[in-house]
Backbone bond lengths (Angstrom), bond angles and torsions (degrees), N, CA, C in turn:
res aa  C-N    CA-C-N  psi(-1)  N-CA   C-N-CA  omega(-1)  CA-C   N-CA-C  phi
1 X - - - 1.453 - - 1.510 110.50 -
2 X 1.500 113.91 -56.34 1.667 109.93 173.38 1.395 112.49 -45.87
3 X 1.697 134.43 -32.02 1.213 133.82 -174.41 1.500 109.60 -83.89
4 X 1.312 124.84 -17.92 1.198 123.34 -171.90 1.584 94.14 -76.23
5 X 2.271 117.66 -63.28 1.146 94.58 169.61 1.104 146.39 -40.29
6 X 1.338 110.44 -58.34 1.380 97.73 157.92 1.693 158.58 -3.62
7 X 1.370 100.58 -47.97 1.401 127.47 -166.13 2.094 80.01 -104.67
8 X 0.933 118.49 -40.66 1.417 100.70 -165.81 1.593 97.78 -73.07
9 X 1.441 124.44 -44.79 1.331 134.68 -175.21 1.453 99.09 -40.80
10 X 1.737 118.79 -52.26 1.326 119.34 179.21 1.635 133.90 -55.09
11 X 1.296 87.01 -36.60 1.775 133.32 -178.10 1.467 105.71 -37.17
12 X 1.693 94.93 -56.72 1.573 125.09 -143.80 1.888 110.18 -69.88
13 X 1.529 106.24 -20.69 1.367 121.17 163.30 1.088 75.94 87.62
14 X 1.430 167.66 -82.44 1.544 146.12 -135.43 1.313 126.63 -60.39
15 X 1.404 121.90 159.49 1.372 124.67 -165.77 1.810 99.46 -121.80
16 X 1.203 105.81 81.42 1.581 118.72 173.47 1.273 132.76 -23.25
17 X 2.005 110.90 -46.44 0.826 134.06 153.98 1.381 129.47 -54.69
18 X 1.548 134.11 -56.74 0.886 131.75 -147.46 1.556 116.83 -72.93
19 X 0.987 136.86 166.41 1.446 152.97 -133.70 1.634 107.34 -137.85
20 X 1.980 129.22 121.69 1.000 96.19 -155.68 1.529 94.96 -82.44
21 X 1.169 125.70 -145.87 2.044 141.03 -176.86 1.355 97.42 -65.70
22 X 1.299 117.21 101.41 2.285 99.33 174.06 1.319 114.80 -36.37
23 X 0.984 127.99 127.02 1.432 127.67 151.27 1.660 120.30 99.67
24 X 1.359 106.71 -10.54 1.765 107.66 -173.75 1.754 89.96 -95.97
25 X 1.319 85.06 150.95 1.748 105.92 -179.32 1.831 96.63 -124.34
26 X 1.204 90.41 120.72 1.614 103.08 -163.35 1.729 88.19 -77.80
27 X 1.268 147.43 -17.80 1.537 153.51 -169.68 1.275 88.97 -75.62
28 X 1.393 143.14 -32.08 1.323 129.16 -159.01 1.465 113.35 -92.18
29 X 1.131 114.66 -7.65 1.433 120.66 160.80 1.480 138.93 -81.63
30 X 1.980 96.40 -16.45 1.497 113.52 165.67 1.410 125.96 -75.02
31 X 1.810 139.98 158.02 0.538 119.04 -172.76 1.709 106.73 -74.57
32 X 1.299 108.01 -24.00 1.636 97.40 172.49 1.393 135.20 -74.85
33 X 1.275 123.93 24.61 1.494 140.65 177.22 1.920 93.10 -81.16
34 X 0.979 130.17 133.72 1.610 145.51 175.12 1.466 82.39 -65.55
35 X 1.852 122.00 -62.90 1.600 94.93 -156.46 1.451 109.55 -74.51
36 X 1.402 102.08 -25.24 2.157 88.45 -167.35 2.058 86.39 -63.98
37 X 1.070 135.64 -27.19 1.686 104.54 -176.75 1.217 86.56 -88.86
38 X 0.947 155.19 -48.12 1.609 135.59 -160.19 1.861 100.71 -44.09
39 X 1.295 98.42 -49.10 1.371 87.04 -173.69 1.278 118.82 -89.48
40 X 1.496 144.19 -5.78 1.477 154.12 148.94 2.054 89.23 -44.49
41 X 1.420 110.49 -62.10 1.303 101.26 -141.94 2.283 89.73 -70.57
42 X 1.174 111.91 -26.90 1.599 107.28 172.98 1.502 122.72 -69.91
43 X 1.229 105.91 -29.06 1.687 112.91 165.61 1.424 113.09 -54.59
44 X 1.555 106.52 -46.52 1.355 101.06 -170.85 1.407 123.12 -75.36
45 X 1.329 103.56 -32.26 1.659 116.77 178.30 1.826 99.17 -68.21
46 X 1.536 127.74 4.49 1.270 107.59 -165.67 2.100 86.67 -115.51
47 X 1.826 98.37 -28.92 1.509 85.52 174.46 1.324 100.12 -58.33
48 X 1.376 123.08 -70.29 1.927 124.67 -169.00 1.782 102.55 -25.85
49 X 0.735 111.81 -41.31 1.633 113.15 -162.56 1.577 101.26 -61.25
50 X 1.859 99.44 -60.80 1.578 111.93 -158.19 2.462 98.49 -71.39
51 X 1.280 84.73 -40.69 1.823 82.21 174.36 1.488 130.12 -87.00
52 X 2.038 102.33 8.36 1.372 81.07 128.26 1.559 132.66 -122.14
53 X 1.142 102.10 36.98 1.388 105.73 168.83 1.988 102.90 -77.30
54 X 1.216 94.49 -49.36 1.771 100.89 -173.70 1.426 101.71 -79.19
55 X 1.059 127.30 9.97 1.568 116.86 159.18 1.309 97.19 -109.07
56 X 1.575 142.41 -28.85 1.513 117.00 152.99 1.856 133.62 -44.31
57 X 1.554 92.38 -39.66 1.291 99.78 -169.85 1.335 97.48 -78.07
58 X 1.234 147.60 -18.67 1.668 124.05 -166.29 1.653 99.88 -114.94
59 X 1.033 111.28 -1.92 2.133 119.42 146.90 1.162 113.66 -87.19
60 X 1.581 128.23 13.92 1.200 108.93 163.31 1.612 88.53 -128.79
61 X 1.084 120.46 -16.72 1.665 109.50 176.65 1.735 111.20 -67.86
62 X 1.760 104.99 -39.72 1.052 86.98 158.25 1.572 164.00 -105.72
63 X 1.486 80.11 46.65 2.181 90.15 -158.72 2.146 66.51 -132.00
64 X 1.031 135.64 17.63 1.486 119.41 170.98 1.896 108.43 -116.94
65 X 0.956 110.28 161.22 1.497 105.40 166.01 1.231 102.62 175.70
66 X 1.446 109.06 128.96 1.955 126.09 -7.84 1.055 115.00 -91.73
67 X 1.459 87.10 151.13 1.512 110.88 -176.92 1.349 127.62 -121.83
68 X 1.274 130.44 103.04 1.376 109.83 46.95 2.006 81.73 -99.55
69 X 1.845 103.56 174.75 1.539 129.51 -153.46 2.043 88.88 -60.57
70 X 1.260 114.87 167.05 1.413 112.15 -178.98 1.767 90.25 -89.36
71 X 1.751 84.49 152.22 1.674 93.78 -178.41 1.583 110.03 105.61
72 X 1.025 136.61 -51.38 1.554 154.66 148.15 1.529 108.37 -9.86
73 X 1.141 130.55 118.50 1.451 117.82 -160.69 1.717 97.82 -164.69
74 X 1.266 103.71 73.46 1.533 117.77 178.85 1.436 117.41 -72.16
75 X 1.709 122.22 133.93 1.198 108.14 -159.68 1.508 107.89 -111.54
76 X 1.625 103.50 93.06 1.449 115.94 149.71 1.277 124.73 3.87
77 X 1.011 128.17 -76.40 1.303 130.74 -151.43 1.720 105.59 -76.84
78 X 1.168 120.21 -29.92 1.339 139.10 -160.51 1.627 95.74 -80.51
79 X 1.780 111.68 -47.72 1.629 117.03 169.87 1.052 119.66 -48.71
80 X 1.502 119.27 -45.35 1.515 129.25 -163.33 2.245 97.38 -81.39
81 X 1.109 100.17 -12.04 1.892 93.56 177.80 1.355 92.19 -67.13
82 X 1.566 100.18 -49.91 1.683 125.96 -164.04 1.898 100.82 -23.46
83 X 1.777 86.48 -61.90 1.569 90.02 -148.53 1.630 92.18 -85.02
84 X 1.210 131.44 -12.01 1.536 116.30 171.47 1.432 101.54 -79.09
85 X 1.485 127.43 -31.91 1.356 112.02 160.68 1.709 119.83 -24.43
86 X 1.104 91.12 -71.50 1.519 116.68 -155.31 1.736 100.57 -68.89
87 X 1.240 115.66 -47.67 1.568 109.27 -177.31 1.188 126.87 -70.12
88 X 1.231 116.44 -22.44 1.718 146.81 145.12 1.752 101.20 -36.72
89 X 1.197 110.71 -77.90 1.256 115.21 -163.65 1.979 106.05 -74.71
90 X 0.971 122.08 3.79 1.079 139.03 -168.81 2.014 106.10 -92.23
91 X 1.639 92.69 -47.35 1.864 123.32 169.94 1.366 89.82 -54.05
92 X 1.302 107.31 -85.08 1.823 113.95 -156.34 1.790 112.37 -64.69
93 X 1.017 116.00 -7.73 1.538 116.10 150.73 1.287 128.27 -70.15
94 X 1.752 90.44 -45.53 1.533 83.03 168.83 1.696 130.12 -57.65
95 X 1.245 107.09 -47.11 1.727 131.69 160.75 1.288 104.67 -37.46
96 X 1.342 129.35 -58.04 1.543 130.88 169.92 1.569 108.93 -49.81
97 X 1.535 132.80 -46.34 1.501 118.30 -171.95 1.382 98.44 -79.71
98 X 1.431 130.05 -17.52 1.289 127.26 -168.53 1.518 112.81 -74.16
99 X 1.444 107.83 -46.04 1.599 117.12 168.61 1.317 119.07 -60.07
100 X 1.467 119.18 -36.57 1.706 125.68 172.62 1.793 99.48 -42.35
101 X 1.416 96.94 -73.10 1.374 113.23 166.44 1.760 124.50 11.22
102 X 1.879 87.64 -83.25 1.191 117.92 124.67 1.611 137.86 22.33
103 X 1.723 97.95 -88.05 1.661 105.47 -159.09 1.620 92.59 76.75
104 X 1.210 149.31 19.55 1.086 120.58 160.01 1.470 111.44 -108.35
105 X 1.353 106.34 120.03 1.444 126.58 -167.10 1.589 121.94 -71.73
106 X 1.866 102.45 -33.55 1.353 99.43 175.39 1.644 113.37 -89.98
107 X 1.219 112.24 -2.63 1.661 99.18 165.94 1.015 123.05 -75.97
108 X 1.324 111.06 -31.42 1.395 116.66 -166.35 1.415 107.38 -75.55
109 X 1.227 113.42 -20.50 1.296 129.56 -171.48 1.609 104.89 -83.58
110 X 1.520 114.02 -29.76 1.646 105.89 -169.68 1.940 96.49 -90.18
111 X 1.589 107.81 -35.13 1.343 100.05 166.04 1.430 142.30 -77.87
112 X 1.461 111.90 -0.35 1.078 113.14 146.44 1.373 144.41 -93.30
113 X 1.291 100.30 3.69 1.480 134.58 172.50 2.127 118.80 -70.87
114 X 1.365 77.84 -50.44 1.552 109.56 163.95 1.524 120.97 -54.11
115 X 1.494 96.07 -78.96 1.622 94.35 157.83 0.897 136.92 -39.83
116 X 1.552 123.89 -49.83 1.553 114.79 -176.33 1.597 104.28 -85.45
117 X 1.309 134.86 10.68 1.491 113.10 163.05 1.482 94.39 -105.40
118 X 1.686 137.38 -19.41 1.188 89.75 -179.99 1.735 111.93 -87.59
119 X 1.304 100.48 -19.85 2.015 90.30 159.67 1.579 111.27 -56.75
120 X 0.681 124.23 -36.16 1.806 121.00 -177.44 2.161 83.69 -71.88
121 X 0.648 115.44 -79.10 1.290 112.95 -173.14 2.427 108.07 -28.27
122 X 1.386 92.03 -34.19 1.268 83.27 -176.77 1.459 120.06 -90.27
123 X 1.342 109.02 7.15 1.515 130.53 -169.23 1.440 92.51 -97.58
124 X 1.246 134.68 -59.18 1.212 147.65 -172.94 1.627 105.11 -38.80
125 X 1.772 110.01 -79.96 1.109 146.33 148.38 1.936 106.59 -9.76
126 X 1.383 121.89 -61.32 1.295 100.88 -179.54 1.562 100.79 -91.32
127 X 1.127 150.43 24.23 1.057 152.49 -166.98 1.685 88.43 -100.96
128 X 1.349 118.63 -68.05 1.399 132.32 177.26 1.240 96.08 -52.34
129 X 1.551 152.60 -78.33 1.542 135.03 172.19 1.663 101.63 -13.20
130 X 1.055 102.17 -77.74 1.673 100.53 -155.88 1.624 107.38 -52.97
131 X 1.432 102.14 -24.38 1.848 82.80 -178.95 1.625 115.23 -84.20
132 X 1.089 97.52 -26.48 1.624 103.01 179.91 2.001 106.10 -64.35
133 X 1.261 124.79 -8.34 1.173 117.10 -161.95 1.534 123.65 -97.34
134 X 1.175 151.66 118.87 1.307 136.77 -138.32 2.070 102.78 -110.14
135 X 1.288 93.28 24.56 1.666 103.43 168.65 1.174 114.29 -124.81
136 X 1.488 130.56 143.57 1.686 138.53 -166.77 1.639 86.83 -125.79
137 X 1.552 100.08 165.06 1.109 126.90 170.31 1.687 121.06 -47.14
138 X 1.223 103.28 -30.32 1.789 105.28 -178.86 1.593 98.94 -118.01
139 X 1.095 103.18 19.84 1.424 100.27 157.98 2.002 135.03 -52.48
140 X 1.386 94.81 -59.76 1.556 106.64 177.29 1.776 81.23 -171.84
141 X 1.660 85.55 178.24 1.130 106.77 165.14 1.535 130.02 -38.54
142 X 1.238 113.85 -75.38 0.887 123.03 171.54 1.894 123.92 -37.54
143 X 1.771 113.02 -47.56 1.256 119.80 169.05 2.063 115.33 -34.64
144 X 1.513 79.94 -52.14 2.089 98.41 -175.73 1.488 103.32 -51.43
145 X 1.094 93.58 -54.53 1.976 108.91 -159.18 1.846 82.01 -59.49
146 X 1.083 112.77 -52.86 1.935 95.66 -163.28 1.334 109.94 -72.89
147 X 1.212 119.13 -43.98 1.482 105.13 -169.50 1.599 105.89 -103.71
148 X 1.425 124.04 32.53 1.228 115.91 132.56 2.001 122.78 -89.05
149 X 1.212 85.39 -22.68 1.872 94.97 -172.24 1.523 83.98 -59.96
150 X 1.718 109.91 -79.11 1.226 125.14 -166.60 1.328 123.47 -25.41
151 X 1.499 110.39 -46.09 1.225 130.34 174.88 1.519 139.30 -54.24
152 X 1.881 72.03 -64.07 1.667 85.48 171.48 1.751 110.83 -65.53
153 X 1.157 126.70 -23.52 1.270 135.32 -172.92 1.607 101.16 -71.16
154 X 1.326 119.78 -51.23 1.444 128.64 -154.43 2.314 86.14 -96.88
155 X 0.938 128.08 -21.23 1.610 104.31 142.71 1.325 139.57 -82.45
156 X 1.631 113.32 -12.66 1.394 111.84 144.95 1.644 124.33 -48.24
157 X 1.507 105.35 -54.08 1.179 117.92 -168.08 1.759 105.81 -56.41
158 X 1.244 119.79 -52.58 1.732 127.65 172.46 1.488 82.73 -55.45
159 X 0.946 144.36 -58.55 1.883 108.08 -158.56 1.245 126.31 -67.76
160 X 1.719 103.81 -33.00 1.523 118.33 163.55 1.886 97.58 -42.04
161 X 0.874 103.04 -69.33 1.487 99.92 -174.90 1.221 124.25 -36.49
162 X 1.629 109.46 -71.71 1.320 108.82 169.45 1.631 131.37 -33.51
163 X 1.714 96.44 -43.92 1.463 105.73 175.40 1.682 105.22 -56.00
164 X 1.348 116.89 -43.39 1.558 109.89 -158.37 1.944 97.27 -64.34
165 X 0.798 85.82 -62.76 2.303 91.70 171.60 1.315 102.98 -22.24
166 X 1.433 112.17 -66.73 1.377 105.55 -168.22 1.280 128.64 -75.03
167 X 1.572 108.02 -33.81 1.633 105.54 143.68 1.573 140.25 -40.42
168 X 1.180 84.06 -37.02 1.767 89.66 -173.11 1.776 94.14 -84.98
169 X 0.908 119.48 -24.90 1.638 116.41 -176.46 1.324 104.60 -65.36
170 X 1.646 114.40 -54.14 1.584 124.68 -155.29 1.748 93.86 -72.38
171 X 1.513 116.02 -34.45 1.786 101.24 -151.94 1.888 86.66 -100.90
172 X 1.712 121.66 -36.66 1.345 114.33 -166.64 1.272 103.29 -75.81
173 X 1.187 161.51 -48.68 1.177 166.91 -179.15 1.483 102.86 -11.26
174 X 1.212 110.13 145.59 1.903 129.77 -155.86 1.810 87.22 -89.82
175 X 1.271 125.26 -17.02 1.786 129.08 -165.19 1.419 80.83 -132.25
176 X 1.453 145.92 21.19 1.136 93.73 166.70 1.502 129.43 -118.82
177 X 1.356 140.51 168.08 1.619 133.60 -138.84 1.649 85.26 -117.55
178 X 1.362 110.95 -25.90 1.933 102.00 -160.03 1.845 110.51 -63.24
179 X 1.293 79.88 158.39 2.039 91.59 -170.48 1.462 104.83 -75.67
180 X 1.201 112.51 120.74 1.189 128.20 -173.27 1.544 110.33 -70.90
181 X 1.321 117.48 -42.11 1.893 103.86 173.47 1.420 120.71 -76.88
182 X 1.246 134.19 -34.59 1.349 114.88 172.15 1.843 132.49 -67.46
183 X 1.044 86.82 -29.98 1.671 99.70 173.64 1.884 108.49 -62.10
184 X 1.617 99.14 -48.89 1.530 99.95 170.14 1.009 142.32 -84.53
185 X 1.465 99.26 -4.47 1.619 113.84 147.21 1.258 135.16 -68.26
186 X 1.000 106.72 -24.69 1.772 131.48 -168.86 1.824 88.75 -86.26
187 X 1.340 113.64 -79.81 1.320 106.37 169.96 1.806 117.79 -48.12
188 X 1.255 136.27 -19.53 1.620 106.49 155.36 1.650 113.68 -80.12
189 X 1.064 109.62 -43.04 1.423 100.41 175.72 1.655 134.42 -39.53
190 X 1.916 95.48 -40.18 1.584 95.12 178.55 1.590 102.69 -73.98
191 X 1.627 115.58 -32.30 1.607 104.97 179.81 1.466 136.14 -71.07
192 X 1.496 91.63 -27.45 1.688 89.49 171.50 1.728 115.58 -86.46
193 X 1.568 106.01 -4.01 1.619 99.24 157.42 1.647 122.76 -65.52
194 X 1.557 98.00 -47.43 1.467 111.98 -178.67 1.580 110.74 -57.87
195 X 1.350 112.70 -36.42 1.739 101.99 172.40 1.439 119.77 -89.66
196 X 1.513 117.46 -12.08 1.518 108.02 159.00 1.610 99.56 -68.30
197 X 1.317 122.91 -48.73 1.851 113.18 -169.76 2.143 100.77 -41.62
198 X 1.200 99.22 -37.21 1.719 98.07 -169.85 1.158 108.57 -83.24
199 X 1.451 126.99 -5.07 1.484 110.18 173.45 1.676 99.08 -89.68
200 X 1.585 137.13 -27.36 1.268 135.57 170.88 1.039 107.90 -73.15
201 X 1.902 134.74 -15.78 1.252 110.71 169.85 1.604 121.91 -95.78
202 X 1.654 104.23 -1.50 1.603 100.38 -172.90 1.531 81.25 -103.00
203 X 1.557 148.96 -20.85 1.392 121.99 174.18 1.574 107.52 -65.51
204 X 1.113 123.96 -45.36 1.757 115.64 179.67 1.729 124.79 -76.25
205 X 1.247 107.57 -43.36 1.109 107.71 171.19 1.398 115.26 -70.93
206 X 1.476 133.81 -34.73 1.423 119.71 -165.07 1.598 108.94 -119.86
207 X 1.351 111.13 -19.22 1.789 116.69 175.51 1.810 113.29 -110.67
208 X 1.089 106.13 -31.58 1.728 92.99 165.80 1.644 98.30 -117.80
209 X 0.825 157.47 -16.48 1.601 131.39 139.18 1.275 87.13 84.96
């Protein structure tokens, strides 16, 4: 009889021992988890926000002409760092929710480390755009429409940041108890919104103009 259990214990395909992922809460992926809609229902209020900015800007592109004003001379090359910035840091976030996943604390920790310098790197980067540019905000039309997109885009981008700090404080911490996958889920989710917002703002602003 002990050998029969045995063989069924084996039988049974489960691993008795094993331990589930530290810290991920498998509920937060359902739609009935409070936070996964808390954060569906903030994503959405952040698309509404960002599309109508781009339904301002292409009612004024088209009641202006030309557009953008002559003289205007946006520098390409500097956008395109922009968005390898950002799609880069977009990868190693992902790698960061993957390690949460995980329970492994120091990846998440080196990929979120990553991320927030190359977003700090892309903050830098449009900072230098804007000084090189010989149009201000009350310039014309066109001035408003960019460096509110730009703007409003590049203070999303600082909160992503901020958020990643405080993430990494609340879940890496040597005392601390909080669940390490939902929090770092929440932080990829708001970041890979913020770098889809930059691929709709470098296709209009810098390739259809």
């Amino acid at each position: 009889m002990e050998g029969t259990a045995a063989v069924a214990a084996v039988d049974d395909g489960t691993d008795r021992g094993a331990a589930p992922d530290e810290g991920w809460d498998d509920d937060f992926a359902t739609s009935a988890s409070p936070l996964g809609i808390g954060v569906i229902v903030w994503l959405a209020s952040e698309v509404m926000f960002f599309a109508g900015l781009f339904a301002a800007y292409f009612v004024l592109r088209s009641e202006n002409d030309p557009w953008p004003p002559a003289g205007v001379d946006l520098d390409i090359p500097r956008a395109v760092l922009s968005t390898v910035l950002l799609l880069t840091s977009s990868a190693t976030m992902h790698l960061a929710v993957r390690a949460a996943e995980r329970g492994d604390h120091g990846q998440v920790g080196r990929w979120l480390a990553v991320s927030l310098t190359l977003g700090t790197l892309f903050l830098v980067n449009l900072g230098l755009e804007w000084a090189g540019l010989d149009f201000s905000l009350s310039t014309d039309a066109y001035g408003t429409s960019y460096y509110l997109i730009t703007g409003f885009h590049g203070l999303h981008v600082l909160g992503g940041l901020i958020l990643m700090v405080a993430v990494a404080a609340l879940v890496l911490g040597r005392d601390s108890e909080a669940p390490i996958g939902p929090s770092v889920a929440v932080t990829g989710y708001y970041w890979h919104f913020v770098d889809v917002v930059w691929v709709f703002v470098f296709a209009t602003l810098y390739l259809l103009q």
